[in-house]
N, C-alpha and C positions, 0 to 999 in steps of 0.2 A: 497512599503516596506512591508514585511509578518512581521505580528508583533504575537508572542503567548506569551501569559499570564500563569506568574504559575499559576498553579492547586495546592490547598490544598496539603503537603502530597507528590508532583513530585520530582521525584529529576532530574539530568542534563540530564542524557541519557534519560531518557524519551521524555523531553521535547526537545533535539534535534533529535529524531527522528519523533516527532510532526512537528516540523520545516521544517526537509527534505520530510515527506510524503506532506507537503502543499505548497513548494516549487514542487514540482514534480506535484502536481495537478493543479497548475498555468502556467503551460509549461514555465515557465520562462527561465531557459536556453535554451530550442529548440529556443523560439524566440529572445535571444541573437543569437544564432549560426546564425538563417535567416538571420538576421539585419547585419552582420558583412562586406556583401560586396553587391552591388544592384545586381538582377538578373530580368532580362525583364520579363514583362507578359507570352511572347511567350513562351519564355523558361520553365518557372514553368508551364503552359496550357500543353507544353510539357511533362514534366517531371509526372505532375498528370495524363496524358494519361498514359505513360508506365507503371505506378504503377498501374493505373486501371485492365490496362491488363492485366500483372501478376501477380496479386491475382486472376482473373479471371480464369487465365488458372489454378493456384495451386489450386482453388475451384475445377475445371471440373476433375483434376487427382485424390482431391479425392474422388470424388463422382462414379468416374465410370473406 
């Protein structure tokens, strides 16, 4: 559970955007979304392969 503290002086949107920037740096929803259904090793070994790749090839397009 993210818990933030007021601060002296804060008022709400502040501190809900405290909230969300440290919600967001906890990947907490990405790893709700993984968690939602199981997916094999193989598959995600898979899946990190093809993502390797194409950043790889978007690197080489723009380098040259």
């Amino acid at each position: 559970m993210i818990i933030i503290e007021p601060q002296e002086g804060e008022n709400l949107e502040k501190m809900l955007r405290r909230y969300k920037r440290k919600f967001d740096r906890l990947g907490i929803a990405r790893e709700v979304r993984n968690r939602m259904y199981f997916i094999p090793k193989s598959v995600q070994r898979r899946e990190q392969i093809k993502r390797a790749a194409y950043r790889q090839r978007m690197q080489q397009l723009q380098q040259g």
